[in-house]
N, C-alpha and C positions, 0 to 999 in steps of 0.2 A: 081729452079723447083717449077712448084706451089703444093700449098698443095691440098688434096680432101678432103672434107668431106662427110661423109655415111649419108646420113636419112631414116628412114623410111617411106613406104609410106602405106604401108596396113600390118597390125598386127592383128591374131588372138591369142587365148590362153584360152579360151571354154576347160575346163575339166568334163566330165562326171559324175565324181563319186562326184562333187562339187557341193552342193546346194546353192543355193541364190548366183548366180555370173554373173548372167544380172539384170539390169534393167533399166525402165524408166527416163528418164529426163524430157522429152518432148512428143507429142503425135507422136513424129517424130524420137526422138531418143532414141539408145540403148545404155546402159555405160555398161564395162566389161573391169577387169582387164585384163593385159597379159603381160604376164614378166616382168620388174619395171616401166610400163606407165599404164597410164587408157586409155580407147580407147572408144571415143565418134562418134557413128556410126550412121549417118541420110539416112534413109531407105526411105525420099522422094528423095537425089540427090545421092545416094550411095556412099557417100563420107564419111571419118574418119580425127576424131582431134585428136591427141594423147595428153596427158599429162604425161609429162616424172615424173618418180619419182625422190628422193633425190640420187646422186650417195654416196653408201657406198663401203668402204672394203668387207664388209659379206652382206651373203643374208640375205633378210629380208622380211615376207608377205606384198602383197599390201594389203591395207583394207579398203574398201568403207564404208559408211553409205548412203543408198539411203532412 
């Protein structure tokens, strides 16, 4: 039997009560964590790159420096 694999294709994770949890990269795109990936979102072709985080045992914050 063949195997499947899952990917993601569109990931949001925008929390309200969080400051400073967008921002710029480019004049095109928005970076913002969500669940253990960064999600790099280009608002000329609406399209999203994810960067998966490190897989651990335990949770742990994502943490940008933009």
């Amino acid at each position: 039997m063949a195997s499947v694999v899952a990917q993601p294709h569109f990931m949001f994770g925008l929390r309200r009560g969080v400051s400073s949890n967008v921002g710029f990269f480019d004049e095109h795109t928005l970076v913002f964590p969500a669940g253990n990936c960064c999600v790099c979102y280009n608002t000329a072709t609406r399209s999203q790159r994810l960067i998966p985080g490190m897989e651990q045992d335990t949770d742990s914050p994502l943490s940008m420096r933009l």
